[in-house]
DSSP file (Angstrom, degrees, kcal/mol; ACC not computed):
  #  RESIDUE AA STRUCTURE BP1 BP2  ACC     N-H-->O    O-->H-N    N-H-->O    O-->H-N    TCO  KAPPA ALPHA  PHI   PSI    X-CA   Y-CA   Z-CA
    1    1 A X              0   0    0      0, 0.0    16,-1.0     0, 0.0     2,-0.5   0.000 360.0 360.0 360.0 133.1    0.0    0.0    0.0
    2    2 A X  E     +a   17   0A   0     14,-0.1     2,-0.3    16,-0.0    16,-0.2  -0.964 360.0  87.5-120.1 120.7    1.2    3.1   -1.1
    3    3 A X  E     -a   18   0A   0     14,-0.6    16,-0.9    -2,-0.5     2,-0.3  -0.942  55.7 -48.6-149.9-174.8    0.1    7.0    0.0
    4    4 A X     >  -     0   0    0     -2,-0.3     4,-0.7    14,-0.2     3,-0.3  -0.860  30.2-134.9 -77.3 126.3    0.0    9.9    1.6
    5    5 A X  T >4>S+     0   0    0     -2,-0.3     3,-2.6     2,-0.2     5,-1.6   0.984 111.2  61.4 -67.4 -48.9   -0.3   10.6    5.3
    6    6 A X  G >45S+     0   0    0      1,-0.3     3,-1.6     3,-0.2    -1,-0.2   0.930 106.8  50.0   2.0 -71.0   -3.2   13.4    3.8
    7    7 A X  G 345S+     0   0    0     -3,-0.3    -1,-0.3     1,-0.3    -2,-0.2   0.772 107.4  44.8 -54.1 -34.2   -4.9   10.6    2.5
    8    8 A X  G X<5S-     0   0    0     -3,-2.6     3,-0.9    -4,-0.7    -1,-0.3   0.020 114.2-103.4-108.9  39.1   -5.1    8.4    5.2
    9    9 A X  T < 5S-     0   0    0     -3,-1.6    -3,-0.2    -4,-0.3    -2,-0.1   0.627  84.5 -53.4  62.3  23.6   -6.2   11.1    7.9
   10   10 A X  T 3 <S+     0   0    0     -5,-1.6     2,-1.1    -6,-0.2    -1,-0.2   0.686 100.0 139.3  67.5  32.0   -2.4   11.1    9.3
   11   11 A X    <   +     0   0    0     -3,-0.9     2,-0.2    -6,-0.5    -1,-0.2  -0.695  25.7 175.7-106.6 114.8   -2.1    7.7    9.8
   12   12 A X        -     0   0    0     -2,-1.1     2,-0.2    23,-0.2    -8,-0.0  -0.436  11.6-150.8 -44.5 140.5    0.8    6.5    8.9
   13   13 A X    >   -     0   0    0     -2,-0.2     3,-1.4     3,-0.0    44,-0.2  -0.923  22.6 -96.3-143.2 161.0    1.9    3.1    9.3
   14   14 A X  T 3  S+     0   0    0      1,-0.3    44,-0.2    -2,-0.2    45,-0.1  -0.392 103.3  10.0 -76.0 150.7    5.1    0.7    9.8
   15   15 A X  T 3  S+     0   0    0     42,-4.5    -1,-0.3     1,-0.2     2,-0.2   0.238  86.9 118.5 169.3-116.0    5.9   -0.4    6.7
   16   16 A X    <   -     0   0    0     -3,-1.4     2,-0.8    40,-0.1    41,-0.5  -0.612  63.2-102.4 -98.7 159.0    4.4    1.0    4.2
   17   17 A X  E     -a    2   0A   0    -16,-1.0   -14,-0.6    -2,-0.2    39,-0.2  -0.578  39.0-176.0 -86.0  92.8    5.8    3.1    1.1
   18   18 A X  E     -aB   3  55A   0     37,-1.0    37,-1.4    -2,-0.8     2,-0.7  -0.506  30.0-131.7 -78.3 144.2    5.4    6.8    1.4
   19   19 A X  E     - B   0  54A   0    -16,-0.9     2,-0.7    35,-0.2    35,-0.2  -0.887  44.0-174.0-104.4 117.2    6.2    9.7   -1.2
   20   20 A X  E     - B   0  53A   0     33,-4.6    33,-1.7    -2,-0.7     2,-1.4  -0.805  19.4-146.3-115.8 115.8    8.2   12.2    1.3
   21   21 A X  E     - B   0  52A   0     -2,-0.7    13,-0.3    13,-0.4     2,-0.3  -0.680  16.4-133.4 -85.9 113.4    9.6   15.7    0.8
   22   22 A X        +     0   0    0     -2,-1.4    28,-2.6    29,-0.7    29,-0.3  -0.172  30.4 168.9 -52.8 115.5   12.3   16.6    2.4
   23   23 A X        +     0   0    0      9,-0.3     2,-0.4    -2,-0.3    10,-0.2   0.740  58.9   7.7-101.0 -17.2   11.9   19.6    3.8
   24   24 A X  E     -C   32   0A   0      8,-1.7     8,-1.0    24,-0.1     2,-0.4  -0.946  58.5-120.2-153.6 171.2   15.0   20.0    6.1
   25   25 A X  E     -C   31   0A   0     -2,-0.4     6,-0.2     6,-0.2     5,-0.2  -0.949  26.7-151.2-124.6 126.3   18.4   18.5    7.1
   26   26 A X    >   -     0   0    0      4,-3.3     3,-1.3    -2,-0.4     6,-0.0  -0.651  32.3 -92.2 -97.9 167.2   18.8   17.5   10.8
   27   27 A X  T 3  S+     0   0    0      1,-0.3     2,-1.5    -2,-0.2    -1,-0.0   0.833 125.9  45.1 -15.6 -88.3   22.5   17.5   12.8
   28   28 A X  T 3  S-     0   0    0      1,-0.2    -1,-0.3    -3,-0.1    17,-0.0   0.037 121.8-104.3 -81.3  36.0   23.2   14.4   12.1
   29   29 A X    <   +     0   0    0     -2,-1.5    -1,-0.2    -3,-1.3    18,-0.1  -0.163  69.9 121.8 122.3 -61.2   22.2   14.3    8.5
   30   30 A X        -     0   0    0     -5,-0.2    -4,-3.3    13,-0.1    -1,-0.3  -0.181  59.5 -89.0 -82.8 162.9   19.2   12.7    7.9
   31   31 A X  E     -CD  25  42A   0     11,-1.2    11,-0.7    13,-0.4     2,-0.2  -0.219  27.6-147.9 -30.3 138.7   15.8   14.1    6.1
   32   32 A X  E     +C   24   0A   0     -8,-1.0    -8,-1.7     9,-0.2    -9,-0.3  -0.750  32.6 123.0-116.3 153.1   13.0   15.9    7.3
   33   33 A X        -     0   0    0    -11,-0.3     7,-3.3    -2,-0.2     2,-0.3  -0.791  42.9-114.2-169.6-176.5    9.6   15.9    6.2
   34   34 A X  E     -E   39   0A   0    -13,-0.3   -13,-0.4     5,-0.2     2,-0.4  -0.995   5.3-163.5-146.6 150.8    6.1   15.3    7.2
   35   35 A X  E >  S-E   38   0A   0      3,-4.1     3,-1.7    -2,-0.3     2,-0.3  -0.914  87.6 -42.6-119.7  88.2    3.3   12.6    6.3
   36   36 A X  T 3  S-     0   0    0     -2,-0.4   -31,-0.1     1,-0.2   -30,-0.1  -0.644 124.7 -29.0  99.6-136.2    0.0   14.6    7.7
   37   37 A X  T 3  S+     0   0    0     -2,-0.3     2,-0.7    -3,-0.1    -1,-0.2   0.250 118.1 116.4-103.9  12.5    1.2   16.2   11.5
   38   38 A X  E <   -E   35   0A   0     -3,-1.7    -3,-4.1    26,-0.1    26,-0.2  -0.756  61.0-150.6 -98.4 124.6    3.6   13.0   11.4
   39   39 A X  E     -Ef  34  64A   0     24,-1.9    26,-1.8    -2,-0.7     2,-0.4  -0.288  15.4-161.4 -78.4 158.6    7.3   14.3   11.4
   40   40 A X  E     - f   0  65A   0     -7,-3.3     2,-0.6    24,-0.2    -7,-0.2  -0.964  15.7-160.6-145.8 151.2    9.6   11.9    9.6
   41   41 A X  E     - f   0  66A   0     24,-2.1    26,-1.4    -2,-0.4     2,-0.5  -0.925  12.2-150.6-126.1 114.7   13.5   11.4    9.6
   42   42 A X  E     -Df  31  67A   0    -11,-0.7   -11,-1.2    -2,-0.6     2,-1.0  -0.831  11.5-140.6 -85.2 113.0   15.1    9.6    6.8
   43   43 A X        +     0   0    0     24,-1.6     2,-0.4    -2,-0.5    25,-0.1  -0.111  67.0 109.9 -43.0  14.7   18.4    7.7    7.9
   44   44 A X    >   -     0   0    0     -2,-1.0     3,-0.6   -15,-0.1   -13,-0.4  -0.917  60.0-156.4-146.2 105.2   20.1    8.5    4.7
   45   45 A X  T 3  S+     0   0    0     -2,-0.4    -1,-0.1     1,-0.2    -2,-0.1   0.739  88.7  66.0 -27.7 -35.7   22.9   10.9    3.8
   46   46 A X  T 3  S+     0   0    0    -15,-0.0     2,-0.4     2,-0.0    -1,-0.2   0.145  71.9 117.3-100.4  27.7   21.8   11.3    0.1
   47   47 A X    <   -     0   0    0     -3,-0.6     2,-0.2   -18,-0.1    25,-0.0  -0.809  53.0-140.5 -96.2 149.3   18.9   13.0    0.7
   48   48 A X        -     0   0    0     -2,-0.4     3,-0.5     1,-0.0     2,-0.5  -0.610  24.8-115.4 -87.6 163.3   18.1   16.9   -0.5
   49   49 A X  S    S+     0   0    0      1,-0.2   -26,-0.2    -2,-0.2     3,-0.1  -0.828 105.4  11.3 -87.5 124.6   16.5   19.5    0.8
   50   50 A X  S    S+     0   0    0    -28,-2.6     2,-0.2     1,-0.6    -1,-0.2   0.515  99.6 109.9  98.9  -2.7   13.1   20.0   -1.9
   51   51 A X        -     0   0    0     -3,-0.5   -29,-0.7   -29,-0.3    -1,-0.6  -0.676  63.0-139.9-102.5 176.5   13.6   16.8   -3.6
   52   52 A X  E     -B   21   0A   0    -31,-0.3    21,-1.4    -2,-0.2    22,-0.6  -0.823  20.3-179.4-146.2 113.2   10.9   14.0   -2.9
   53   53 A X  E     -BG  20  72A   0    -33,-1.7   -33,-4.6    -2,-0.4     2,-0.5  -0.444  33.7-106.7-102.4 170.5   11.7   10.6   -2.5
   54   54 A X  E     -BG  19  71A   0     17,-3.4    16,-2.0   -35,-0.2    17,-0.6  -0.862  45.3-174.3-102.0 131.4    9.7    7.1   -1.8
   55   55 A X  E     -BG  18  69A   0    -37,-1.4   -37,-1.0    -2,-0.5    14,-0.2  -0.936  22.7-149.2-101.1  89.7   10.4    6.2    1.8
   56   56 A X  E     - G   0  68A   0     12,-1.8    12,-1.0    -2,-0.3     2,-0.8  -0.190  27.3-134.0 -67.0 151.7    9.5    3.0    3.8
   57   57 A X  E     - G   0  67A   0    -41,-0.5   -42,-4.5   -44,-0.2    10,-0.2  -0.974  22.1-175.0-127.9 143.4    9.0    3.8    7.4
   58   58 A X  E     +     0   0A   0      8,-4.5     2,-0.4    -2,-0.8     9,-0.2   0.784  59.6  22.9 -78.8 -50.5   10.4    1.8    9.8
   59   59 A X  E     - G   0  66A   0      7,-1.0     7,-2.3   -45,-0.1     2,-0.4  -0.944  64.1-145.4-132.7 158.3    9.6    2.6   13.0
   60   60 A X  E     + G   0  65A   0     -2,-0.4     2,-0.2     5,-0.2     5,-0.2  -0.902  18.5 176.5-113.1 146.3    6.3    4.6   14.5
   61   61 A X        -     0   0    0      3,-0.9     5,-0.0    -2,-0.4     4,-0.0  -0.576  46.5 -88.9-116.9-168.6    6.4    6.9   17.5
   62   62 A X  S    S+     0   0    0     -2,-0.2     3,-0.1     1,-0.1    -1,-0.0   0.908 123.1   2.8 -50.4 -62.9    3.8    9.0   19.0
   63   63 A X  S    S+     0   0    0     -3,-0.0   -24,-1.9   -25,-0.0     2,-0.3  -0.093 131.3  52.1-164.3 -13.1    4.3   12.2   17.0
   64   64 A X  E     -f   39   0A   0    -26,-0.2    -3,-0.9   -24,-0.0     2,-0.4  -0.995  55.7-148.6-156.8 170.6    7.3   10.6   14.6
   65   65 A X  E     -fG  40  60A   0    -26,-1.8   -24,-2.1    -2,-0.3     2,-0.5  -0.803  11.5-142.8-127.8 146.6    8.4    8.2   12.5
   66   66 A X  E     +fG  41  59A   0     -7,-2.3    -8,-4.5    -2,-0.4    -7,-1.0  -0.899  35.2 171.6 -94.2 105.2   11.9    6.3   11.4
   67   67 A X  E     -fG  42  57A   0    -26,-1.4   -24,-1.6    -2,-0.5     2,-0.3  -0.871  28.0-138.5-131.6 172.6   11.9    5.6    7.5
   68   68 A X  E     - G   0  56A   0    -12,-1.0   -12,-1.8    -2,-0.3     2,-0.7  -0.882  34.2-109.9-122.5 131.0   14.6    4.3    5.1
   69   69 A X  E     - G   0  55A   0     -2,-0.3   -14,-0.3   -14,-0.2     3,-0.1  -0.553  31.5-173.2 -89.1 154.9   14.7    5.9    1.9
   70   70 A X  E     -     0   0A   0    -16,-2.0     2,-0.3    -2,-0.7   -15,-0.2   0.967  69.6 -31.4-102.0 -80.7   13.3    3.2   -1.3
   71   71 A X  E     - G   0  54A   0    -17,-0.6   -17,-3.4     0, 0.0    -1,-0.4  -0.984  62.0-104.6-166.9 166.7   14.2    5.7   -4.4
   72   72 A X  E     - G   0  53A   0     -2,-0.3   -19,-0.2   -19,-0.2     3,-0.1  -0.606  23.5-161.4 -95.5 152.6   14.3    9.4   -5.1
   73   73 A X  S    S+     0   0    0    -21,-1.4     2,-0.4    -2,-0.1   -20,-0.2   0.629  73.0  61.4-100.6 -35.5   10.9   10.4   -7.4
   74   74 A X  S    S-     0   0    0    -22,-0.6     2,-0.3     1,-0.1    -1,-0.1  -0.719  87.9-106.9-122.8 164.2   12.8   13.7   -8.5
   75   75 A X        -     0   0    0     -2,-0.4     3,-0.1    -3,-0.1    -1,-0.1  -0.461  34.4-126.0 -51.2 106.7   15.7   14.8  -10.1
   76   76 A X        -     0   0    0     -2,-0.3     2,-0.3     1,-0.2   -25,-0.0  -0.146  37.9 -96.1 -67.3 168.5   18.7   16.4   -8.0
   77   77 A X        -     0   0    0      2,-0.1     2,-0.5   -26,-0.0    -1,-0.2  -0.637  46.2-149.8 -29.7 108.0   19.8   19.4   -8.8
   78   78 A X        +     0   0    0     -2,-0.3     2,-0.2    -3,-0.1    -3,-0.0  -0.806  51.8   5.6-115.7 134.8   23.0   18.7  -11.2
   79   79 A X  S    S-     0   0    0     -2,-0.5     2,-0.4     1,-0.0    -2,-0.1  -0.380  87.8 -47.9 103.6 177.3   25.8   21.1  -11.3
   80   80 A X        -     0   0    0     -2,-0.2     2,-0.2     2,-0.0    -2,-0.1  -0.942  26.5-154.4 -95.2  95.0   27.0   24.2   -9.7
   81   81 A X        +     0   0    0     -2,-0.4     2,-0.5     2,-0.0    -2,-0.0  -0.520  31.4 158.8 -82.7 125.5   25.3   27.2   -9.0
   82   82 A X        -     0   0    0     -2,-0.2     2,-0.5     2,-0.0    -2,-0.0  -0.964  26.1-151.8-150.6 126.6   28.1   30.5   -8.8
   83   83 A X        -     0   0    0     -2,-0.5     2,-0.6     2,-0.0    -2,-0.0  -0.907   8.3-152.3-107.0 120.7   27.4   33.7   -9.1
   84   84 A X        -     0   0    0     -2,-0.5     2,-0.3     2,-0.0    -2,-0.0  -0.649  10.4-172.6 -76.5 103.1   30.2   36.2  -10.5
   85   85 A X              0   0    0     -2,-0.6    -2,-0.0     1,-0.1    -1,-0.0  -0.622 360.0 360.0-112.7 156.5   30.4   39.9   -9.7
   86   86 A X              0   0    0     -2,-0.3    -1,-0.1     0, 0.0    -2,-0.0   0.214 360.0 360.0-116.9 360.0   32.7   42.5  -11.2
């Protein structure tokens, strides 16, 4: 089963395959995002901030979740952004 936490009224479940944006970078690395008012932190270095990947969650909490991320749905950002002033 595949969704949104939206969809299912924020439940979220262990599991199952989520489409997650990352919305932030925590200390130690991993992705943030949220499924409904459930935060989630993906164990994964290679995630961006603004990209949106498929996620499994792992573990449930109260108020957050553990997921592992499955495969990215969008394209990184390729290259090197510089701006040159004179």
């Amino acid at each position: 089963m595949e969704g949104n936490g939206e969809l299912y009224g924020g439940q979220v479940e262990e599991g199952v395959d989520y489409d997650l944006r990352v919305d932030a970078k925590g200390i130690n690395g991993e992705g943030i995002g949220r499924l409904g008012r459930i935060v989630v932190f993906v164990k994964d270095g290679k995630t961006r901030v603004g990209n949106t990947y498929k996620v499994k969650v792992t573990k449930m909490y109260r108020t957050f979740c553990n997921a592992q991320l499955v495969e990215q749905k969008s394209k990184p950002i390729v290259g090197d952004v510089t701006l040159m002033l004179k």
